[in-house]
C-alpha positions as CSV (number, residue, x, y, z in Angstrom):
1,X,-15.7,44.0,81.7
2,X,-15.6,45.9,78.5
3,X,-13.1,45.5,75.6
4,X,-11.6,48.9,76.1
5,X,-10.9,48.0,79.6
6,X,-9.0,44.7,78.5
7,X,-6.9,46.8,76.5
8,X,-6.1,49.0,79.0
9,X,-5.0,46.4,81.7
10,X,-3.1,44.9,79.1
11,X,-0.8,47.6,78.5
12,X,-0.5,48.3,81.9
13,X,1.2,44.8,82.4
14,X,3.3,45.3,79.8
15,X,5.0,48.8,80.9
16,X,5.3,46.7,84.4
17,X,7.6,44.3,83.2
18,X,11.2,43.9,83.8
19,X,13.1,46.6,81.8
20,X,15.4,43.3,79.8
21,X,11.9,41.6,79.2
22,X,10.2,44.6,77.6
23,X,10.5,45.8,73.8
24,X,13.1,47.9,72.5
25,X,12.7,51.1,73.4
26,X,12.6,54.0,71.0
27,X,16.1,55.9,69.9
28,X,16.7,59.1,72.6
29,X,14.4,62.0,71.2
30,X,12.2,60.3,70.2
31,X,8.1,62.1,70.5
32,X,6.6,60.7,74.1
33,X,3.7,59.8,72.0
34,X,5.0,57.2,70.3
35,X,4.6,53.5,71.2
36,X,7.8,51.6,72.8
37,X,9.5,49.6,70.0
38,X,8.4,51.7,66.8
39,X,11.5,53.8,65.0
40,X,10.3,56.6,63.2
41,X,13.0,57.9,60.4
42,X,12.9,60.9,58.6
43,X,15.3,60.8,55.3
44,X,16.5,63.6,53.9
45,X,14.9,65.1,50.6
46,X,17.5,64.6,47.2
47,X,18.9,68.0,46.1
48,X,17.9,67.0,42.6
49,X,14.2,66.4,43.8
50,X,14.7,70.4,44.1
51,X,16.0,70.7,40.5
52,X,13.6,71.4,37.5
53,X,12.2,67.4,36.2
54,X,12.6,66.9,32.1
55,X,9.5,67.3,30.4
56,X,10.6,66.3,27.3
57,X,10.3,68.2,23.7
58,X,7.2,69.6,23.1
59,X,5.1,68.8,19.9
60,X,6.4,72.1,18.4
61,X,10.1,71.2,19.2
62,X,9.9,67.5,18.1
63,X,8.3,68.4,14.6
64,X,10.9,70.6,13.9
65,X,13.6,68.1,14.9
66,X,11.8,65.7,12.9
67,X,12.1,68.2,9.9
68,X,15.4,68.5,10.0
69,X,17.7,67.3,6.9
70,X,19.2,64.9,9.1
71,X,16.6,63.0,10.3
72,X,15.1,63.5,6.9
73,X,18.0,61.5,5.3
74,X,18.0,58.8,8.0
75,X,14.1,58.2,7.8
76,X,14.8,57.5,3.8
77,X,17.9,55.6,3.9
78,X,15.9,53.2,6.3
79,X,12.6,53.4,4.2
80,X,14.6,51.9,1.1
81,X,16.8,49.2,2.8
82,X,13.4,47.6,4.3
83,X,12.5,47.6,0.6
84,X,15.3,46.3,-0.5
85,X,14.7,43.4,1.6
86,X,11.6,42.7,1.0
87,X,12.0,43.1,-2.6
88,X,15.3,40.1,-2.1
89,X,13.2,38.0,0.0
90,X,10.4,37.8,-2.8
91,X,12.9,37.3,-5.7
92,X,14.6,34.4,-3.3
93,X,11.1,33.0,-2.9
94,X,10.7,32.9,-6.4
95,X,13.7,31.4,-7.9
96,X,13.6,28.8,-5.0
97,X,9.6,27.5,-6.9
98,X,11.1,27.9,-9.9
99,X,13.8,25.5,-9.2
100,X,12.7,23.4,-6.7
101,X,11.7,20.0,-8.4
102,X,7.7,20.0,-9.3
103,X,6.2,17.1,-8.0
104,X,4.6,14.7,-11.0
105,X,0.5,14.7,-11.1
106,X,-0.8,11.3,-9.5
107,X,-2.4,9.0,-11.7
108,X,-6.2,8.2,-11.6
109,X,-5.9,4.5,-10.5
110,X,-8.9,1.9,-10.1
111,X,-9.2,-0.3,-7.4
112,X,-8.0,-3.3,-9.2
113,X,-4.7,-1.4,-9.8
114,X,-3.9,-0.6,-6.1
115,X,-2.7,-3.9,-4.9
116,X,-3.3,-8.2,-5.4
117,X,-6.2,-9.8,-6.8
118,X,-6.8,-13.4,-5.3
119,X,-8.8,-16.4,-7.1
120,X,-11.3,-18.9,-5.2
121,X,-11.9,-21.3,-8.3
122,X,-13.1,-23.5,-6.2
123,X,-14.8,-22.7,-3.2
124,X,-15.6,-25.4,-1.2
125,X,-11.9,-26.4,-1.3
126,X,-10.4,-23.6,-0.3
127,X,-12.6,-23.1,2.9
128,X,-12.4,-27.0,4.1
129,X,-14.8,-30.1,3.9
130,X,-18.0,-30.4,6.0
131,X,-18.3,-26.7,5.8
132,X,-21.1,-24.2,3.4
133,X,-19.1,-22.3,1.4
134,X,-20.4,-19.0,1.8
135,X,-20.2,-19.3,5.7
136,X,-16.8,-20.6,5.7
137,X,-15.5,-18.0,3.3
138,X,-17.2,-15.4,5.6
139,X,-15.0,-17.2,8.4
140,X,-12.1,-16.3,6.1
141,X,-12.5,-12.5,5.5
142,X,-10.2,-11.3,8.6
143,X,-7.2,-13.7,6.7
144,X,-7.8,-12.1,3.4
145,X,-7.5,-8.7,4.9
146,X,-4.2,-9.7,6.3
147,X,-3.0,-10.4,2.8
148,X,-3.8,-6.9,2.0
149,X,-5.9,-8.3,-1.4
150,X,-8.1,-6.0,-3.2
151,X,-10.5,-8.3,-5.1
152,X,-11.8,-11.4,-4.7
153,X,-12.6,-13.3,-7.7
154,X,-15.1,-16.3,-7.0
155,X,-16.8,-18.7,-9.0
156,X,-18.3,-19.8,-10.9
157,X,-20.6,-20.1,-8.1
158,X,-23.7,-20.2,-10.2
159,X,-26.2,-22.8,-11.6
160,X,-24.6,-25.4,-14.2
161,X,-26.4,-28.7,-15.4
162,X,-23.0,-29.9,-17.3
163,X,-23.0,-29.1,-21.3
164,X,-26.6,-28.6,-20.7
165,X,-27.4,-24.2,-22.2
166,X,-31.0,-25.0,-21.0
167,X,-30.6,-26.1,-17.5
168,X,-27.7,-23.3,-16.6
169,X,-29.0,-20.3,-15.5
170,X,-26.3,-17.9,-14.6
171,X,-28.6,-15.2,-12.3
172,X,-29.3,-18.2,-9.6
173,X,-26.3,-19.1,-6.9
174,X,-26.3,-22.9,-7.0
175,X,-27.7,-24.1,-3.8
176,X,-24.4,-26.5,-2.7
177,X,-22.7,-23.1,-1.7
178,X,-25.6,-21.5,0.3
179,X,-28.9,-19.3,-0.6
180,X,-28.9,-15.9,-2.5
181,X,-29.0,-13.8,0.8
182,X,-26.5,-16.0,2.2
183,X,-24.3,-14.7,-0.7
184,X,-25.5,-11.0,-0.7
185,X,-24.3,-10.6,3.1
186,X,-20.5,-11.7,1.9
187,X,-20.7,-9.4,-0.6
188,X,-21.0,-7.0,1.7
189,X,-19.3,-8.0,4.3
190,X,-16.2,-8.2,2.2
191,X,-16.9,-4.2,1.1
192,X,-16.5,-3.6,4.7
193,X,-13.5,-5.1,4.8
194,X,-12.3,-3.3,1.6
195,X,-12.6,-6.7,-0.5
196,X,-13.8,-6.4,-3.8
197,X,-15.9,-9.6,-5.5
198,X,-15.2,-10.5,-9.1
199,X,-17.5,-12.9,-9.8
200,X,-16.8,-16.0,-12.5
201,X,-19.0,-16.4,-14.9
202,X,-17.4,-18.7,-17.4
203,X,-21.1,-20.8,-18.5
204,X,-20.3,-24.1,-18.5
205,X,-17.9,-24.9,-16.0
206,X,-18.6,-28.3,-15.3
207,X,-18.4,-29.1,-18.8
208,X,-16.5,-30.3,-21.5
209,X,-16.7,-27.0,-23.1
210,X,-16.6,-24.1,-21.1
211,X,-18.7,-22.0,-23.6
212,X,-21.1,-24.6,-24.5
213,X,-21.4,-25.6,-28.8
214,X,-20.9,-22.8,-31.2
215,X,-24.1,-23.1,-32.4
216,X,-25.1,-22.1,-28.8
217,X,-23.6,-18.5,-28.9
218,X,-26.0,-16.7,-29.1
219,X,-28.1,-18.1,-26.7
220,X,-25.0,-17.7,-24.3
221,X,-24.7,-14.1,-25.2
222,X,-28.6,-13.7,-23.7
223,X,-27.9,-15.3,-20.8
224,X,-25.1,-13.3,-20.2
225,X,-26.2,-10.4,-20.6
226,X,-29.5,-11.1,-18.5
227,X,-26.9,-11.7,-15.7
228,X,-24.5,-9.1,-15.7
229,X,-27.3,-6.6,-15.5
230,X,-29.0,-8.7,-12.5
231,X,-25.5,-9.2,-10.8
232,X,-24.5,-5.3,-11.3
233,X,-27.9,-4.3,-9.6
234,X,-26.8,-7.2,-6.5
235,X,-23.5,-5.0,-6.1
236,X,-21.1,-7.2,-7.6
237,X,-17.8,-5.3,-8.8
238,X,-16.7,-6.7,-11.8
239,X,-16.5,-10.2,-13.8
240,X,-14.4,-12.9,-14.6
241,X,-15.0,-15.2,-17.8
242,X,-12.4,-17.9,-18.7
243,X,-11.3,-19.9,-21.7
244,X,-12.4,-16.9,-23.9
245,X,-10.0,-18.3,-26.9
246,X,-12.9,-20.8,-27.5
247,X,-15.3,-18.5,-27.7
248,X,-16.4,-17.5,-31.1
249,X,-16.0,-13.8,-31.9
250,X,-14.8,-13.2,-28.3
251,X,-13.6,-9.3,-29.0
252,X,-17.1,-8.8,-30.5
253,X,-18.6,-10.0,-27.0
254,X,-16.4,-8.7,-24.3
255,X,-16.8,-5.3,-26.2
256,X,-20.5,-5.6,-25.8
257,X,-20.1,-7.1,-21.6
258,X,-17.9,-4.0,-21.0
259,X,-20.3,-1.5,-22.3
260,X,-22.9,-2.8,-20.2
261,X,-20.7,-2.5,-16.8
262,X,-19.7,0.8,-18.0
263,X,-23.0,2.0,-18.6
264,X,-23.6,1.2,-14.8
265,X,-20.2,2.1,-13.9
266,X,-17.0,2.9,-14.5
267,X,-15.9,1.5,-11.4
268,X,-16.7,-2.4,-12.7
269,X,-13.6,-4.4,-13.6
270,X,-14.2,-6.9,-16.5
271,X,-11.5,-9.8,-16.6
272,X,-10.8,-12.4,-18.8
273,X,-8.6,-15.4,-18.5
274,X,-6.8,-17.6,-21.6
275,X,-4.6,-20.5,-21.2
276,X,-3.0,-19.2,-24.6
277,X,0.9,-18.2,-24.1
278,X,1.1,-16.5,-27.9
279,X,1.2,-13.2,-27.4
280,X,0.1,-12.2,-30.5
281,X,-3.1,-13.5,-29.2
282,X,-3.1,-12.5,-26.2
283,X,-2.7,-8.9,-27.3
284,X,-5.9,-9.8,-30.0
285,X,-7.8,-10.6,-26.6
286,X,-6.5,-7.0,-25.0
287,X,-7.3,-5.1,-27.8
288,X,-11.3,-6.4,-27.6
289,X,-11.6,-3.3,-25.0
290,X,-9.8,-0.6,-23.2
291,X,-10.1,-1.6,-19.9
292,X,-10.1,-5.3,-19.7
293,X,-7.7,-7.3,-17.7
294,X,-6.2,-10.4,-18.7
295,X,-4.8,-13.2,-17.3
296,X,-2.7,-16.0,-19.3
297,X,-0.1,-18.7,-19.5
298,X,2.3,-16.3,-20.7
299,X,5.0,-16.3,-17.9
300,X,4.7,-20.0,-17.6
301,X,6.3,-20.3,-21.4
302,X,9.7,-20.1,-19.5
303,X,12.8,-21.3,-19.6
304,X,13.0,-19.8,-15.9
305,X,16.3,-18.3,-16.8
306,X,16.9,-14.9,-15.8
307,X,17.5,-14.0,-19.4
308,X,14.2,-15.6,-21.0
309,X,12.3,-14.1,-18.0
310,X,13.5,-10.7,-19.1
311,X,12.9,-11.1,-22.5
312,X,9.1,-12.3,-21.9
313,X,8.2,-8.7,-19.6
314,X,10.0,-7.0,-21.8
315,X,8.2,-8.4,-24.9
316,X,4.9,-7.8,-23.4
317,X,5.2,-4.5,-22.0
318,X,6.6,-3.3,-25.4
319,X,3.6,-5.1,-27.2
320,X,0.6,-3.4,-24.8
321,X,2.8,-0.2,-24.4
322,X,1.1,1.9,-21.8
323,X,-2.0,-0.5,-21.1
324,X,-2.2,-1.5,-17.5
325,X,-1.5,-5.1,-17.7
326,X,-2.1,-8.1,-14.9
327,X,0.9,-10.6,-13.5
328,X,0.3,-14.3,-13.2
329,X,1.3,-17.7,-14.6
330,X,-2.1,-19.1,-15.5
331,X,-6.1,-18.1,-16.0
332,X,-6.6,-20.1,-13.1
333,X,-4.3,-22.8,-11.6
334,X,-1.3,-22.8,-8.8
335,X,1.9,-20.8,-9.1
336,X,3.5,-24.3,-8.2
337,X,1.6,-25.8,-11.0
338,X,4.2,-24.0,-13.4
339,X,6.7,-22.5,-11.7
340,X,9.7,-25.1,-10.0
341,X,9.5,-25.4,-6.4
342,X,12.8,-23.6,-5.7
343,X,11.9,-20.2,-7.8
344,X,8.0,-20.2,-6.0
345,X,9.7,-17.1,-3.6
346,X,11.4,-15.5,-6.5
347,X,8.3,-15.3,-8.2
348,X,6.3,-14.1,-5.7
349,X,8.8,-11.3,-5.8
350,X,8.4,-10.7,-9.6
351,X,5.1,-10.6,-9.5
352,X,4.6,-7.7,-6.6
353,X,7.0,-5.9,-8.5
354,X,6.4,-5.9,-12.3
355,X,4.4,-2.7,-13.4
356,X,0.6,-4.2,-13.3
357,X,-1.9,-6.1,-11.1
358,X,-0.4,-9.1,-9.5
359,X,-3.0,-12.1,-9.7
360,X,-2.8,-15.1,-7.6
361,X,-4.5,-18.2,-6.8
362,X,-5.8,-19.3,-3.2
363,X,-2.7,-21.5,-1.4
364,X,-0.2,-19.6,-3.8
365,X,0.7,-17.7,-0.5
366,X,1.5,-20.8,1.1
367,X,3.4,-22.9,-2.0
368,X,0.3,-25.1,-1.8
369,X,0.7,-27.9,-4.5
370,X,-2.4,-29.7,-6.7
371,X,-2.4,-33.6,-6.2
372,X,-2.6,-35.3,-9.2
373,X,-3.6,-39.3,-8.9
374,X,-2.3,-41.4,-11.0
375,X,-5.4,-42.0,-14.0
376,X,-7.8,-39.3,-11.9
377,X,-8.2,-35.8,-12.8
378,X,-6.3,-32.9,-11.1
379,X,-8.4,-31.6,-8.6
380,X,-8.5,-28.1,-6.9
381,X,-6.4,-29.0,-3.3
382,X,-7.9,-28.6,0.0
383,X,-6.7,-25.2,1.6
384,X,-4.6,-26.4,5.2
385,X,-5.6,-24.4,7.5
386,X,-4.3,-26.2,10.4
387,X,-3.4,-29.4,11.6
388,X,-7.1,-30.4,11.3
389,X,-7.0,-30.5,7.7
390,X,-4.0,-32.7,7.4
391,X,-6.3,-35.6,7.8
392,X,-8.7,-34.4,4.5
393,X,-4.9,-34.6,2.1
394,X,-4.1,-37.0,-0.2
395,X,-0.5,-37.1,0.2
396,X,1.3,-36.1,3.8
397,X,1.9,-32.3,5.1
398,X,4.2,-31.2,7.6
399,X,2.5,-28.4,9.9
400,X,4.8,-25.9,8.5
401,X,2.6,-26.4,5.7
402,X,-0.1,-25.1,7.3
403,X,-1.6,-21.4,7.0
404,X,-1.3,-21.4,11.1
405,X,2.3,-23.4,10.9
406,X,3.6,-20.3,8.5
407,X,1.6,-17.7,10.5
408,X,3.6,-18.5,13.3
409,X,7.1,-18.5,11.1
410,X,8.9,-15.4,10.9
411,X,10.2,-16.3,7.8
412,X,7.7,-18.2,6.0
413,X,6.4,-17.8,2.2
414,X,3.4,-16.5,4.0
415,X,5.1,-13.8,6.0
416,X,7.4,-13.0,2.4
417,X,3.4,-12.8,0.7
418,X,2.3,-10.1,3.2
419,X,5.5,-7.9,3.1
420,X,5.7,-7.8,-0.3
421,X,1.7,-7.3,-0.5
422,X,1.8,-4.2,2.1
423,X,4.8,-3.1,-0.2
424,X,2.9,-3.2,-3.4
425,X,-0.2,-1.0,-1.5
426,X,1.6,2.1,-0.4
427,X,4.8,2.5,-1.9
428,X,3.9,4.9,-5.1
429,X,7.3,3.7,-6.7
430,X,5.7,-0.3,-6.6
431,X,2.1,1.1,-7.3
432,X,2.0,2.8,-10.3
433,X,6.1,3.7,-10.8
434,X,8.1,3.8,-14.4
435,X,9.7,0.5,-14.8
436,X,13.9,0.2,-16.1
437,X,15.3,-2.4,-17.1
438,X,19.5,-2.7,-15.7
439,X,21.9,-4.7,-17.3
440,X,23.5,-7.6,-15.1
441,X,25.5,-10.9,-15.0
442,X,24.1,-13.8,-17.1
443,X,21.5,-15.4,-15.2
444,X,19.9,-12.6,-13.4
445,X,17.1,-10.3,-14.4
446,X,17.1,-6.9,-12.7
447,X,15.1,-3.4,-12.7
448,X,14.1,-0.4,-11.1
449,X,10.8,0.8,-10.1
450,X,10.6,4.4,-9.4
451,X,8.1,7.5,-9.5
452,X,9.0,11.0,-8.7
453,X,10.6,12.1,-5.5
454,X,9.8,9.1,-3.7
455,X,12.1,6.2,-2.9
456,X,13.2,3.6,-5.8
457,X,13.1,0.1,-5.6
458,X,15.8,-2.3,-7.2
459,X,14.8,-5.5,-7.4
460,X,17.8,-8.4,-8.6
461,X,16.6,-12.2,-9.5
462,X,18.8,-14.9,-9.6
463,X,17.5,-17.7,-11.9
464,X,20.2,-19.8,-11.6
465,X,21.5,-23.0,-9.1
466,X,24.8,-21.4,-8.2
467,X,25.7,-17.8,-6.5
468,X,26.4,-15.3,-8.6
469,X,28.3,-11.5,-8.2
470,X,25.2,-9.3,-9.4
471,X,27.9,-7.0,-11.5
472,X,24.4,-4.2,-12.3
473,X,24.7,-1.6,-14.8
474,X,22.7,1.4,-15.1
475,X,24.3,3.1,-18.6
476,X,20.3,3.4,-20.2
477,X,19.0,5.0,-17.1
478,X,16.6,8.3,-18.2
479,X,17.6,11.5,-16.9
480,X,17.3,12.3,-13.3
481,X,17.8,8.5,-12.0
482,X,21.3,6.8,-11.1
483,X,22.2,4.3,-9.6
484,X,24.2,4.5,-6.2
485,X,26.8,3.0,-4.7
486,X,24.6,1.0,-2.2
487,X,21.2,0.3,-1.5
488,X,18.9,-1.0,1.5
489,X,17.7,-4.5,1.9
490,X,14.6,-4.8,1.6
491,X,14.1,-8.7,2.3
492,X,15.5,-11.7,0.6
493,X,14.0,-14.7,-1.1
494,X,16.7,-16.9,0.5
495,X,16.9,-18.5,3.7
496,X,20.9,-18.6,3.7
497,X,20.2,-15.1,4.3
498,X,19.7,-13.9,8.0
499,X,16.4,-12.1,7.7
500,X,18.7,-9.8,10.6
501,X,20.4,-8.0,7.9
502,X,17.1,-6.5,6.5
503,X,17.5,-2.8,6.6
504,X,21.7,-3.0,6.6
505,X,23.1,-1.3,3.6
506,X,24.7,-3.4,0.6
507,X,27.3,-2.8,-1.5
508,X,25.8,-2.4,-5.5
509,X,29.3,-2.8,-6.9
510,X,29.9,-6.2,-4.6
511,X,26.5,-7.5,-4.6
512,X,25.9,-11.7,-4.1
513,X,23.3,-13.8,-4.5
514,X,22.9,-17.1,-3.4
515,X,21.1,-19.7,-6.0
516,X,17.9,-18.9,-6.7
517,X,17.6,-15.7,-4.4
518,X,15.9,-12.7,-5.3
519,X,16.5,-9.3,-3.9
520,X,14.6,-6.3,-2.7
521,X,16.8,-3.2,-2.2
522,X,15.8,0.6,-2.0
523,X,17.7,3.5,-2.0
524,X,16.2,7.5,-1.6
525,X,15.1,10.5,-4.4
526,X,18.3,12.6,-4.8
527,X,17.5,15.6,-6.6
């Protein structure tokens, strides 16, 4: 059977239904031809379809409409008020660069000046018995990066036959702390980790005189000179000599070392160290070369009062006047080595916060102490790394002692070290900020660091044994920096304050300190 013939049979089943079961049927009148169920509807036409449609002005009309004085008026009036604007919005533009606040031009800063420089005197101490001291100080790079140093300063590493010019040769790494590759690799190594090495290379270190005779000198000055050229070329970035008081025309040398870094570049830190607390000296030393960085006894010639402690930075920075100075209490030795046990905190917080390079011994993080036997020498302390090296101490150490006790210790010296050496990285006011002295009660020192529009940073010491009301002035404060009525906590140096109330605000005019508690407080840029 054929399609069409489906079709047909199918529609002739469906007009045999039952009239209720079929489809609507079409209205009455509807044409025979259409299908059952289909409506067809015609609408009426609109009487405005009949009417003319708008077709608008023509170009003739619209030109002359256009040309009218009306129009003409409007078309102007309009014209100048969007000039007017514009003209406002400019001149508001204008006056708001003029007097908006310009920002101040960034110092050029050196490495060395962006954050802590950290000594290894003695190398095999600080990285533990039974270990070669390259290798274990290449164990130790991931811990120095925590501490957010910049520059290592090592040594003297090199080889010494004690008091003996001839048998020291300062180009060859003595062999008890690895080979010369071994050292080359922690070089760079360190770079990788952004570490800078400052090597030591103070002559005669195991001898009684750390420059040799006088009469020697010269043949020092050879040597020296041999070796700063080799070590430059190896990729060390800068040098450390110590005990330069007892050199003989030390300004005359240290001119001559720094030209020859210079010449290689000016990226090469030169650093010399004194145990000499006259400043008149010390500034002699300073004033041998532009760039030199110096660290002394200086601080250490304290009455560790707050108003002795003030006069000593004060004296200094007024002596060197804009000279980029370095922080520490010795050319070489421990922070507790000078500095009473119960200010060690407080000074940790002077340091990262006096306008300079803070410089600090390995264990100073940890209030390691030297051990001094009665009728022995002093002798550089074993760094306690853990419980393991208990055993290797002379005298008994808790495991809160420990670098991994404190690490664990919320509120260690360790964790106070690494908050306050973060701080000193990226906070421009701590970096490279002008420095104010405030007046305050007897037995505190206080200032202000601060730079531009960013935040300022008050910092209060208490020197003394008792609490004490802060009672800050601020009446020789340069234009454009006040002091407010409160100001952030930072962190305190004292554990009879809850570390919980870092960040809560604190009351300038009511501030307390508890003995020997120093305070970090910031408070914003108002313009």
């Amino acid at each position: 059977m054929s399609q069409d013939t489906e079709v047909d049979m199918k529609e002739m089943e469906l007009n045999e239904l039952e009239p209720e079961k079929q489809p609507m049927n079409a209205a009455a009148g509807a044409s025979a031809g259409e299908k059952n169920g289909l409506v067809k509807i015609q609408v009426a036409k609109d009487e405005s379809e009949t009417e003319a449609k708008f077709t608008g002005l023509s170009k003739e009309e619209l030109l002359y409409v256009a040309g009218s004085p009306g129009w003409v008026r409007t078309r102007l009036t309009l014209l100048a008020l969007f000039w007017l604007g514009w003209f406002a919005m400019l001149a508001g533009a204008v006056v708001i660069i003029v007097r908006a606040p310009r920002c101040r031009e960034l110092p050029v800063q050196s490495w060395w000046q962006e954050g802590a420089l950290y000594r290894i005197g003695n190398l095999q101490a600080f990285v533990g018995p039974n270990v070669e001291g390259f290798t274990g100080l290449d164990d130790r790079l991931d811990y120095l990066n925590t501490l957010k140093v910049k520059g290592l300063v090592l040594g003297p590493i090199h080889l010494n036959q004690k008091d003996d010019v001839n048998g020291t040769d300062l180009k060859q790494i003595d062999p008890a702390f690895g080979s010369q590759k071994d050292f080359k690799d922690l070089v760079e190594r360190a770079k990788e980790k952004s570490i800078r090495i400052i090597l030591d290379l103070t002559p005669n270190y195991h001898g009684q005189e750390a420059w040799f005779l006088p009469e020697e000198a010269d043949v020092v000055a050879t040597k020296m000179k041999e070796a700063l050229r080799v070590w430059l070329q190896y990729g060390i970035d800068g040098f450390q000599f110590r005990d330069v008081e007892k050199l003989a025309d030390a300004s005359l040398y240290l001119a001559e070392w720094q030209n020859i870094t210079n010449n290689f570049s000016n990226d090469r830190l030169l650093m010399a160290g004194t145990e000499s607390s006259d400043l008149q000296q010390i500034v002699s030393i300073l004033n041998s070369t532009s760039d030199l960085l110096l660290t002394s006894s200086y601080l250490s010639n304290s009455s560790f009062t707050g108003e002795h402690t003030k006069f000593l930075v004060t004296r200094h920075l007024d002596a060197t006047g804009s000279r980029w100075l370095s922080w520490s209490v010795s050319q070489a030795g421990l922070l507790t080595a000078s500095v009473p046990a119960q200010l060690h905190r407080l000074y940790q917080l002077l340091l990262f916060t006096l306008p300079g390079t803070p410089v600090f011994s390995y264990g100073d993080e940890i209030g390691l102490e030297a051990t001094t036997l009665p009728g022995q020498p002093v002798e550089a302390p074993f760094m306690p790394w853990d419980e393991s090296s208990i055993s290797h101490s002379p005298r008994p150490i808790n495991s809160n002692m420990t670098v991994k006790g404190q690490n664990e210790d919320p509120d260690s010296l360790l964790t106070q070290f690494r908050r306050l050496s973060d701080l000193r990285v990226k906070e421009r006011s701590l970096l490279h900020g002008d420095f104010h002295v405030l007046s305050s009660s007897s037995g505190l020192f206080s200032y202000i660091r601060s730079w531009d529009q960013n935040k300022r940073y008050l910092v209060v010491l208490n020197f003394q044994d008792v609490g004490l009301s802060a009672r800050i002035g601020a009446a020789n404060l340069p234009g454009g920096i006040s002091l407010p009525a409160s100001a952030n906590l930072v962190l305190s140096t004292s554990s009879a304050r809850p570390s919980s109330e870092d960040g809560t605000s604190l009351n300038l005019e009511n501030l307390s300190l508890n003995p020997h508690e120093g305070l970090l407080l910031y408070f914003p840029y108002v313009s």
